[in-house]
C-alpha positions as CSV (number, residue, x, y, z in Angstrom):
1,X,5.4,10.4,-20.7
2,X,7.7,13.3,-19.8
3,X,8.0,14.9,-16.4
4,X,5.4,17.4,-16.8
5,X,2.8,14.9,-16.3
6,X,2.1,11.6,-13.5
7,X,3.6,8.7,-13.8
8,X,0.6,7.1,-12.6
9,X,-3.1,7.8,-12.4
10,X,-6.1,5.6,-10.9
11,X,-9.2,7.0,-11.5
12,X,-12.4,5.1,-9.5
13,X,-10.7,2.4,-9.2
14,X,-12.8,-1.2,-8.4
15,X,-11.7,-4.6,-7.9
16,X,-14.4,-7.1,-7.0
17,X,-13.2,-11.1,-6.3
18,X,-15.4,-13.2,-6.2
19,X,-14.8,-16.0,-3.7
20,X,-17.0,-18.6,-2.3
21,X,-19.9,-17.2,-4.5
22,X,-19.8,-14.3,-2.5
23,X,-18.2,-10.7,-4.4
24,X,-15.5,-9.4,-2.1
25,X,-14.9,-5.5,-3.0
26,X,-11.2,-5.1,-2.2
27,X,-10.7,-1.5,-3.7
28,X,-14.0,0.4,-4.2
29,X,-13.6,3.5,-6.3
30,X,-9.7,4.8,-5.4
31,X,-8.1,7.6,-6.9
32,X,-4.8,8.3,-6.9
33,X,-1.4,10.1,-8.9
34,X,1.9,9.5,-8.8
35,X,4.8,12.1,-10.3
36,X,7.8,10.4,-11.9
37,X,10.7,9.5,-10.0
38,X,8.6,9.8,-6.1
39,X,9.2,7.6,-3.7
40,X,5.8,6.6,-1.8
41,X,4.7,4.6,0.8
42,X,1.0,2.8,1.3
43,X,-0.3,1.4,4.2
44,X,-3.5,0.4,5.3
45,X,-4.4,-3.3,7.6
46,X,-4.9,-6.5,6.4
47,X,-8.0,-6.7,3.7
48,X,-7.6,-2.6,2.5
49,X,-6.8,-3.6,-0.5
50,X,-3.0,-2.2,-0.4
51,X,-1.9,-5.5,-1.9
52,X,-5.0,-5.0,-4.8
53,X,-3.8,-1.8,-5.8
54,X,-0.3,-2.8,-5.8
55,X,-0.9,-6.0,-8.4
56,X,-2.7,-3.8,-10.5
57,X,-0.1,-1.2,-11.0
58,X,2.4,-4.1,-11.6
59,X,0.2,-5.5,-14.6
60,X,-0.6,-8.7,-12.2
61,X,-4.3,-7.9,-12.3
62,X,-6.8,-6.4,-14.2
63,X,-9.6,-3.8,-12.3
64,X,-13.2,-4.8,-12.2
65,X,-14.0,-1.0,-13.2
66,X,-12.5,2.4,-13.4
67,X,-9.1,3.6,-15.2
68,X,-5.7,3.3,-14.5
69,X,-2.5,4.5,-16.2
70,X,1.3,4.0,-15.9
71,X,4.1,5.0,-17.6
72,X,1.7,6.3,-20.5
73,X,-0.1,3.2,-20.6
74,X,-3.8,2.4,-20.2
75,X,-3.7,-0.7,-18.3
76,X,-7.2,-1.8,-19.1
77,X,-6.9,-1.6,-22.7
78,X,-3.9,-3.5,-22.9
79,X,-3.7,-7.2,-24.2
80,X,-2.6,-9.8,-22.5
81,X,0.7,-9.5,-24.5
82,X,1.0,-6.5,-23.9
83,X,0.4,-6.3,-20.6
84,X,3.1,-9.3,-20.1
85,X,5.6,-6.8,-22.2
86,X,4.7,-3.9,-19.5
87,X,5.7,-6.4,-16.8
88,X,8.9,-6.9,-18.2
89,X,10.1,-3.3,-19.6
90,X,8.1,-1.6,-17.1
91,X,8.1,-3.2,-13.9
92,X,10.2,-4.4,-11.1
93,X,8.9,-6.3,-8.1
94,X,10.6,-6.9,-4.5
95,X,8.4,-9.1,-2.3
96,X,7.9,-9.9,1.3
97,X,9.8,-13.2,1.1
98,X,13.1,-12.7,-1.2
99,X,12.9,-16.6,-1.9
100,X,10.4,-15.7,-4.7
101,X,12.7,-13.7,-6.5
102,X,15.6,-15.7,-5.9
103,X,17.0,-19.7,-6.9
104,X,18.2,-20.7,-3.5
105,X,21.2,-23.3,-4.3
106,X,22.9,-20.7,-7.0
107,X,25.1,-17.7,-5.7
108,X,24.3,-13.7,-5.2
109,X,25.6,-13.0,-8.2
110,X,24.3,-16.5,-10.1
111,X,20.7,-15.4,-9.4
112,X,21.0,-11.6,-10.5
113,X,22.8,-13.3,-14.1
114,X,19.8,-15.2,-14.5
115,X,17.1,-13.0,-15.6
116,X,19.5,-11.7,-18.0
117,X,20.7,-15.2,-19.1
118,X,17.1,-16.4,-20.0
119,X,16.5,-13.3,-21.8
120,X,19.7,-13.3,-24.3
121,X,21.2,-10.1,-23.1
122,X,25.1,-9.7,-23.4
123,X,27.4,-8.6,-20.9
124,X,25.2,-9.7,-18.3
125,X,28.6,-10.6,-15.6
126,X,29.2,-6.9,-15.5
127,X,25.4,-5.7,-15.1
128,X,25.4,-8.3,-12.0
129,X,28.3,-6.8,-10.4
130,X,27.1,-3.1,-10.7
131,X,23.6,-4.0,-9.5
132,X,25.2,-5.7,-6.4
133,X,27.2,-3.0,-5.8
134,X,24.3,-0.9,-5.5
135,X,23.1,-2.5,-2.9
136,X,26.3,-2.9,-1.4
137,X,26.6,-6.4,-1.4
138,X,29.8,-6.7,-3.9
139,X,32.6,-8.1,-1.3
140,X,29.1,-11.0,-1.1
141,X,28.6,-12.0,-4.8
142,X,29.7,-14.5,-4.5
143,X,28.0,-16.7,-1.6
144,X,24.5,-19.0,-1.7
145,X,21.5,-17.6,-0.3
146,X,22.3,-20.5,2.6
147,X,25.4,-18.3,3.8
148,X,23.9,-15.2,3.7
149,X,21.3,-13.4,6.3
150,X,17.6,-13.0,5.5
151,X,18.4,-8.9,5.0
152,X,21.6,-9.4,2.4
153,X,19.1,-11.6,1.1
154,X,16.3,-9.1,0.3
155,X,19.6,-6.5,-0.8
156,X,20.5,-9.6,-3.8
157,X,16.1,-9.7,-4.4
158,X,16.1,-5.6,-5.0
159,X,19.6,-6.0,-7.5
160,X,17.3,-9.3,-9.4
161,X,14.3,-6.6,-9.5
162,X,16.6,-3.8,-11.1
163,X,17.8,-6.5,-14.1
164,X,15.2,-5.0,-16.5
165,X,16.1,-0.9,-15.9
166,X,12.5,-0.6,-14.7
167,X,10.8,2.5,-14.7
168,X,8.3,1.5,-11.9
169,X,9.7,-0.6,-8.5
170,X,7.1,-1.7,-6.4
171,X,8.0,-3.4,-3.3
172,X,5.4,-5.2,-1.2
173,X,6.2,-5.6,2.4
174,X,10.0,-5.5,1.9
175,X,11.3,-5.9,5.2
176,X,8.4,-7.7,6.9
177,X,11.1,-10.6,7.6
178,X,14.1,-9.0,8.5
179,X,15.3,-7.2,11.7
180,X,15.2,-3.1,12.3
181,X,18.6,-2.6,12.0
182,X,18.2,-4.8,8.2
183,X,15.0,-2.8,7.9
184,X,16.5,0.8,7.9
185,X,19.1,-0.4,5.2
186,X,16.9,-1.8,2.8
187,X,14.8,1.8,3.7
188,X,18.4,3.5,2.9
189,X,18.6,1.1,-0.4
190,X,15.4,2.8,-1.7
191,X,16.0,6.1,-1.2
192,X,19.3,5.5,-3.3
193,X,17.8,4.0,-6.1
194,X,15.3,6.4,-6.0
195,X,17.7,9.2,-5.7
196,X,20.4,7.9,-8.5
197,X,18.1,6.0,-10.9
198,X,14.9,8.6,-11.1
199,X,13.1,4.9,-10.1
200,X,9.6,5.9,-9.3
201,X,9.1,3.6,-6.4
202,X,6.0,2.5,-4.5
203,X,6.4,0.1,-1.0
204,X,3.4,-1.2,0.4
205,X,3.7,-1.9,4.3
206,X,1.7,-2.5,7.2
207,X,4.0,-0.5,9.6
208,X,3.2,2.5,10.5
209,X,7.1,3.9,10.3
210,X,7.6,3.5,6.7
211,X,6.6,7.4,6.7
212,X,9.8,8.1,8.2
213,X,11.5,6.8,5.1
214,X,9.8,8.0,2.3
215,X,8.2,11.5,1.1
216,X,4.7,10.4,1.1
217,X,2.4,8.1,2.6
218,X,-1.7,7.2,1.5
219,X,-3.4,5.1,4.1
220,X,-6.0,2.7,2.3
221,X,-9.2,2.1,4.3
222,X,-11.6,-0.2,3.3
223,X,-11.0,0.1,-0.8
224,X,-10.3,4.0,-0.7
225,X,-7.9,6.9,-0.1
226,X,-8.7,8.0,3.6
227,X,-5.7,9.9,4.4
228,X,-2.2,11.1,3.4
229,X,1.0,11.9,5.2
230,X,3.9,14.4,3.9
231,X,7.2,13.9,5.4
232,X,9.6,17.3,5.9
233,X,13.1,17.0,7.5
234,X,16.7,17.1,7.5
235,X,18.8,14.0,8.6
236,X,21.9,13.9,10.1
237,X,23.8,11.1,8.1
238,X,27.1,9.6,9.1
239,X,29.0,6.9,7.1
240,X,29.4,4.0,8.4
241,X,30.5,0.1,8.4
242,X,27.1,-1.9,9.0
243,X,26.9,-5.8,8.8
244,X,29.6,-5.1,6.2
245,X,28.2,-2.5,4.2
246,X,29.1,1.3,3.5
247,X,25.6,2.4,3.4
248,X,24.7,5.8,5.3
249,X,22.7,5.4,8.3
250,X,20.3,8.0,9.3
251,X,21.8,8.7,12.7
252,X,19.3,11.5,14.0
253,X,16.6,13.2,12.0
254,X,14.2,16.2,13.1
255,X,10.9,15.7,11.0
256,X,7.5,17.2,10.8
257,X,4.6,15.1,9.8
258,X,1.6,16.2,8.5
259,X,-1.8,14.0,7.6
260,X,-4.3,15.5,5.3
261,X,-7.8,13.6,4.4
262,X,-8.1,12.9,0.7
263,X,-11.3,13.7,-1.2
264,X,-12.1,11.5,-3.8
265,X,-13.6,12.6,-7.1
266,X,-16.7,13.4,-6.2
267,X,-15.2,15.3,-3.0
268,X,-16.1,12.5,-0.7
269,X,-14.0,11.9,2.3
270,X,-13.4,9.6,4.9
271,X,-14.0,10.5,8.9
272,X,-12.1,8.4,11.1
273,X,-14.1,5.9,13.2
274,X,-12.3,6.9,16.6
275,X,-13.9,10.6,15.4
276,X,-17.2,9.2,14.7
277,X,-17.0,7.5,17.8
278,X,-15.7,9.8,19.9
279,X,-18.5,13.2,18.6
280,X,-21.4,10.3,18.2
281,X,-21.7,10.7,14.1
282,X,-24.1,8.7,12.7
283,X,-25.5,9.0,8.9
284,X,-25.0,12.5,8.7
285,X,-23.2,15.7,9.6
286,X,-24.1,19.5,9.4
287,X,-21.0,21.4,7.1
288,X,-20.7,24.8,8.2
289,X,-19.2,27.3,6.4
290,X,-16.4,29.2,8.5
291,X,-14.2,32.2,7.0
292,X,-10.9,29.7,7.0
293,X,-12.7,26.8,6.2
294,X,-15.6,24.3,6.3
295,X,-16.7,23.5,10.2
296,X,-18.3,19.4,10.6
297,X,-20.4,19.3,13.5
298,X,-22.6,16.1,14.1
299,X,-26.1,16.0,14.1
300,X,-27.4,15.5,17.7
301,X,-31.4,15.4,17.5
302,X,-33.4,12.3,17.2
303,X,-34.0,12.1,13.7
304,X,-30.5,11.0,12.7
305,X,-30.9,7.7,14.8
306,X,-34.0,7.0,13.0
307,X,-32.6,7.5,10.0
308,X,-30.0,5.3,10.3
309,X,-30.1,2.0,8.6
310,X,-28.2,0.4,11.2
311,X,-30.0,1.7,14.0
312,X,-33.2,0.7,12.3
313,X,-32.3,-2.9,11.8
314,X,-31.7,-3.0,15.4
315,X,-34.9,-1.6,16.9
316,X,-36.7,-3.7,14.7
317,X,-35.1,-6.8,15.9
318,X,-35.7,-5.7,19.6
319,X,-38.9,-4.7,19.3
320,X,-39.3,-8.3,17.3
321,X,-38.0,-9.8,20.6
322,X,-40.0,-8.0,23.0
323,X,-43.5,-9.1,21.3
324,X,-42.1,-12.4,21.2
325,X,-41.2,-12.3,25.0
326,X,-44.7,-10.5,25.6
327,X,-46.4,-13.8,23.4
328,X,-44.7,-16.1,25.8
329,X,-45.4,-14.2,29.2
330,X,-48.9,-14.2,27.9
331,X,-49.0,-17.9,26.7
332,X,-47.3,-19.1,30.1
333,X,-48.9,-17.1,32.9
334,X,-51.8,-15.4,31.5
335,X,-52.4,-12.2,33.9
336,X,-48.6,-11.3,33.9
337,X,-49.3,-11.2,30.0
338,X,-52.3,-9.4,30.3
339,X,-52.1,-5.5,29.9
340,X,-53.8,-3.1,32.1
């Protein structure tokens, strides 16, 4: 795929588990495109279906529906083979808990040798060094996981992810165990890679602050696209020593933030629930069309409540209840339940 066109592409995307006999819908119908080489961040809460999209793109799963591409690729229509070859060419993965990238009695520079080891590749002692050196851990190669902290940790997990020269690094939750001051290094660490190696990168995170350290972040509500946040700036960067590394440290940054809603396909959109809420939107809105744009304004009479399902459902249970009360009164005191 050259640089003219996305990197990725999810088109209606679905994913449907099934669990407990029950069909859980964890991404219902998401679109999305990535360009080559962008560094992007997703967020969303627990159940969103962040961590969904994020198996998918690495090959780890397979959509219910829908069409995704990466790196040229039609995921949906690859074999299993293949999709285990996409993994490994493709593909590099940096997850919450480094332990699950890393063998925890062998060294730094031990555990980034041995993906290269069990797949035959020569010179694999200097390929190590470089990709610890990356993410400044080279004066460390040397110690066990046991003598290192959890953040120089995750830095040896991101060097074991870079083995295969992946085109795609996907990162989920990458500093969800480590400190602030570890978080904005491995942050730093990304924007590197990103910056050096072209690496079209993707970190999944439940923090909100991730948009300071990327170019662009989608927030995933409820199996969809709801919203997305463009980052512009200028940081002031000064170089310095930090828990022995010489990675610049974004000392002060002046950044403007921008959220825009995200149609899907079918130029659906999501309104927050604090807006609903807050203007009383039920089922439906009235679109106005203004000279700089389209005006929503919610629907105020009557018939909106009774159209909506929700609000149905919940007179009919009332009204079930206050018969049954009346049927009671009646049966129990007889002129209380009687009507006039």
């Amino acid at each position: 795929m050259d640089n003219g066109n996305p990197f990725i592409v999810c088109d209606n995307l679905v994913k449907i588990y099934r669990v407990a006999e029950h069909d859980v819908v964890a991404l219902q119908g998401l679109d999305m495109v990535v360009a080559p080489g962008e560094l992007m961040g997703v967020v969303g809460v627990s159940g969103s279906g962040k961590s969904t999209l994020m198996n998918i793109l690495g090959g780890l799963d397979r959509p219910t529906a829908g069409r995704v591409w990466s790196d040229g690729k039609d995921l949906l229509k690859l074999s299993n083979q293949a999709l285990d070859q996409y993994r490994l060419s493709t593909v590099g993965f940096v997850w919450q808990q480094a332990s699950r990238n890393l063998v925890p009695y062998l060294s730094a520079i031990k555990n980034v040798e041995m993906p290269m080891i069990l797949a035959g590749k020569v010179g694999k002692r200097r390929r190590a060094e470089e990709l610890l050196d990356m993410v400044g851990l080279s004066e460390r190669k040397h110690h066990k996981l046991s003598e290192m902290s959890g953040g120089e940790q995750q830095r040896v997990a991101i060097a074991v992810a870079l083995v295969n020269r992946p085109k795609l690094l996907l990162a989920d939750e990458p500093t969800g165990e480590v400190d602030e001051a570890n978080s904005r290094m491995i942050y730093q660490i990304f924007k590197d890679l990103n910056t050096e190696l072209n690496l079209t990168t993707i970190i999944v995170s439940h923090d909100l602050g991730l948009t300071r350290h990327v170019d662009r972040v989608i927030a995933i509500r409820d199996g969809k696209i709801a919203t997305e946040t463009l980052r512009k700036g200028n940081s002031v960067k000064s170089d310095g020593d930090v828990s022995g590394t010489d990675l610049e440290i974004d000392l002060e940054e002046e950044m403007h933030f921008t959220e825009l809603t995200v149609l899907d396909s079918a130029g659906r959109l999501q309104i927050p629930k604090e807006y609903r809420e807050h203007f009383e939107i039920r089922r439906r809105v009235q679109l106005d069309l203004q000279d700089d744009g389209i005006l929503i304004r919610p629907v105020v009479n009557h018939m909106d409540k009774s159209d909506d399902a929700e609000a149905i459902v919940t007179d009919l249970i009332e009204g079930q209840k206050e018969n049954r009360i009346q049927r009671l009164i009646g049966r129990w005191f007889p002129r209380a339940g009687r009507k006039s």
